[in-house]
PAKOLVEX-647807 format. One record per residue: x, y, z of N, C-alpha, C in turn; chain; residue in three letters. Coordinates in steps of 0.1 Angstrom, whole numbers, plus 5000, padded with zeros to 4 digits. Layout:
BEGIN
X,Y,Z,X,Y,Z,X,Y,Z,A,ALA
...
END
This chain:
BEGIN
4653,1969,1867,4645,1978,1860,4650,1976,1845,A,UNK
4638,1974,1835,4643,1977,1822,4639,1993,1813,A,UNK
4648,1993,1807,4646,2006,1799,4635,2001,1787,A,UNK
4627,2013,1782,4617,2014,1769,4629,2005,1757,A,UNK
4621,2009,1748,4631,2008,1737,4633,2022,1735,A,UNK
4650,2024,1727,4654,2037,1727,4664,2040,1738,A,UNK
4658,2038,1743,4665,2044,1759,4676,2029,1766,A,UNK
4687,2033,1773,4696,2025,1779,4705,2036,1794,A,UNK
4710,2027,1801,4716,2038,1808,4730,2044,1804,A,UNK
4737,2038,1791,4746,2043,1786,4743,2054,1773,A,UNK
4732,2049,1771,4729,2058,1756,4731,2052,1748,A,UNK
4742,2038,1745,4742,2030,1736,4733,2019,1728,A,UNK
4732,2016,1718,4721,2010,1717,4721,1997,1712,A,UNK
4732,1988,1719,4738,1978,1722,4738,1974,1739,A,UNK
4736,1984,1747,4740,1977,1763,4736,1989,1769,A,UNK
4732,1985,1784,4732,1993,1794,4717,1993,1790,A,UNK
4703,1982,1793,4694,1978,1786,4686,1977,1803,A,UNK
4692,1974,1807,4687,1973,1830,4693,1973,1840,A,UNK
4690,1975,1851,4699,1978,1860,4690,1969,1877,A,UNK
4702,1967,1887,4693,1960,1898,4690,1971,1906,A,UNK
4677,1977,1906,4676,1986,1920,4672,1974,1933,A,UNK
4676,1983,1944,4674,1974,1956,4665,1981,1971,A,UNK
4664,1977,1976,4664,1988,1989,4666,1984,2001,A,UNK
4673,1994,2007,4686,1991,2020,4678,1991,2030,A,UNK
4687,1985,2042,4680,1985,2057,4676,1998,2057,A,UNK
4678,2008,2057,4679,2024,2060,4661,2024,2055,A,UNK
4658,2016,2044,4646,2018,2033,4647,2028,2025,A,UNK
4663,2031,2021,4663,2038,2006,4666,2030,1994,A,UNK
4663,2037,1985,4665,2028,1972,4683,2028,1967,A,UNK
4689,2017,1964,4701,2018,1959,4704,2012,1943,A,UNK
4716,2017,1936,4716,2011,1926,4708,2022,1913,A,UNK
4698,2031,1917,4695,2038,1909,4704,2041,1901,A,UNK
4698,2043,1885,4705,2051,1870,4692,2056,1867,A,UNK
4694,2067,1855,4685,2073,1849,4689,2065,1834,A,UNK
4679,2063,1827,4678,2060,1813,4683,2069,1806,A,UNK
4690,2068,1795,4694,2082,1785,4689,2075,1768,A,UNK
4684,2085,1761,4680,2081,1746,4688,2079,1741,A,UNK
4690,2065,1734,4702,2063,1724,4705,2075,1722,A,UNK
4718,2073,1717,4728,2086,1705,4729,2079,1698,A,UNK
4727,2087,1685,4726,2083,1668,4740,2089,1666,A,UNK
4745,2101,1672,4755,2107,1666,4757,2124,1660,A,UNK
4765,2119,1648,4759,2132,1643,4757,2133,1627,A,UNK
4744,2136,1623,4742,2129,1614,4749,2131,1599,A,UNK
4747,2126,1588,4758,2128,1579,4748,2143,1571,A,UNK
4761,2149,1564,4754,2156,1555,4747,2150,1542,A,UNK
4736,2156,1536,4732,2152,1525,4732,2160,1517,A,UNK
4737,2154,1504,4736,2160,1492,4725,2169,1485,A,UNK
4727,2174,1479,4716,2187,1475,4706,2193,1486,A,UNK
4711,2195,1497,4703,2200,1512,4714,2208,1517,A,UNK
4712,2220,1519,4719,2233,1524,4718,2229,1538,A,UNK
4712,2226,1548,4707,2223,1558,4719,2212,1565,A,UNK
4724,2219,1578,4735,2210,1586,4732,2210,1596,A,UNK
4737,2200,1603,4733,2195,1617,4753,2191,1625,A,UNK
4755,2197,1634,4764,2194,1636,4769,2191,1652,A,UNK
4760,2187,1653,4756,2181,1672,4749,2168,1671,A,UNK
4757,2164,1679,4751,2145,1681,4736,2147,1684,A,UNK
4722,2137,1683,4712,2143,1684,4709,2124,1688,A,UNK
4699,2126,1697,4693,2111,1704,4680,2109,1698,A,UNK
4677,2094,1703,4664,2090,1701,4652,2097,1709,A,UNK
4641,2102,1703,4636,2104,1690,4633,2110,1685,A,UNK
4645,2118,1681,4649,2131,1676,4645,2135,1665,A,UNK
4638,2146,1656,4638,2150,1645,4640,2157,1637,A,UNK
4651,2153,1629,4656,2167,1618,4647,2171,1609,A,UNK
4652,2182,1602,4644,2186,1587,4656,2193,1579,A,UNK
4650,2187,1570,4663,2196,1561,4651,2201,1547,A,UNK
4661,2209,1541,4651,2219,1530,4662,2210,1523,A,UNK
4658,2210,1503,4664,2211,1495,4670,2221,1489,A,UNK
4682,2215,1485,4690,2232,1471,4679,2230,1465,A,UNK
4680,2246,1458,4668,2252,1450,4671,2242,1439,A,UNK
4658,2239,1431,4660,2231,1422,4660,2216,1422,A,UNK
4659,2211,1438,4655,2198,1437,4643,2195,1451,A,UNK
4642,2181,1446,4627,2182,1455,4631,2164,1455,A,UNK
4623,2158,1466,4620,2140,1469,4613,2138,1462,A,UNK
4602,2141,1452,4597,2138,1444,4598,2141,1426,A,UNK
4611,2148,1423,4609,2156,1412,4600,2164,1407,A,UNK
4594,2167,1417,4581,2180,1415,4588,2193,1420,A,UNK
4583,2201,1414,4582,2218,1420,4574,2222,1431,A,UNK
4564,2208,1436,4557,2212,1446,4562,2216,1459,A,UNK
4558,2228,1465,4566,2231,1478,4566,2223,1486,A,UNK
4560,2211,1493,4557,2200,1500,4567,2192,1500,A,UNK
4572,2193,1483,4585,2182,1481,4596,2186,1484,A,UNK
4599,2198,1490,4614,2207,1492,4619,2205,1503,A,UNK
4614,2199,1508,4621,2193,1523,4617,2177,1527,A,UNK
4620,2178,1538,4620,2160,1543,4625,2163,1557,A,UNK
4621,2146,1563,4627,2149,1578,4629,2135,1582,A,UNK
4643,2132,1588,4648,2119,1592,4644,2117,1607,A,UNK
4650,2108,1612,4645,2107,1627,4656,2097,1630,A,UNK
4661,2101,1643,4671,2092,1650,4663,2081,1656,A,UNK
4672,2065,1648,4660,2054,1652,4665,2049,1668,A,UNK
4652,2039,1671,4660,2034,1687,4668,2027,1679,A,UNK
4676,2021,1675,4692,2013,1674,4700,2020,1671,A,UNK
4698,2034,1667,4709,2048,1669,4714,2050,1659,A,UNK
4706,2045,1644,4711,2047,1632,4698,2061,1631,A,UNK
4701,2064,1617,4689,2074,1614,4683,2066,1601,A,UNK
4665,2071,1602,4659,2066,1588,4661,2069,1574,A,UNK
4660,2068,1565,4667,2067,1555,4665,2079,1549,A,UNK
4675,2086,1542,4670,2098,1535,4668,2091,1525,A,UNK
4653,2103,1515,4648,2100,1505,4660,2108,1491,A,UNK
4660,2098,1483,4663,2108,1469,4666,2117,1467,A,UNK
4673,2124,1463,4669,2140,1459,4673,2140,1445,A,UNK
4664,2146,1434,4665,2148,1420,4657,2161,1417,A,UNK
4665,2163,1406,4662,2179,1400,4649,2181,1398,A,UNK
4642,2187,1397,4631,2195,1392,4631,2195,1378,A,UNK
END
């Protein structure tokens, strides 16, 4: 059996990618694992974002973080631009945070 992408039976996202299920004289299945979603970890803090995360979080996970008052991903005052949201990738890094500049 192979796992999705994302998923492995280690959680790593380097190995543990399939496994041999089989089935015994009896006619049960052997060899079963459960898949587990990569682990990213835990992710780093960002700058000018009051917003912490301090628990490892898997694929495909979604944070949000708000901005400190006074900055935004776009250098707008638009309330739209005051936050953002990363996402734990399948190879267990996270997407990129955007910029943050003052207002």
């Amino acid at each position: 059996m192979s796992a999705d992408i994302g998923y492995s039976v280690t959680a790593s996202p380097s190995e543990g990618f399939s496994f041999v299920l089989s089935v015994t004289p009896e006619g049960t299945y052997e060899g079963l694992e459960a898949f587990l979603p990569v682990n990213c970890g835990t992710p780093s803090r960002v700058e000018n974002s009051p917003t912490r995360y301090d628990t490892k979080v898997g694929f495909p996970d979604l944070l949000n973080y708000d901005c400190t008052k006074g900055y935004s991903v776009d250098k707008t005052a638009a309330e739209s631009a005051a936050s953002f949201t990363i996402q734990c990738e399948a190879d267990g890094s996270f997407s990129k945070v955007p910029g943050l500049a003052h207002v």
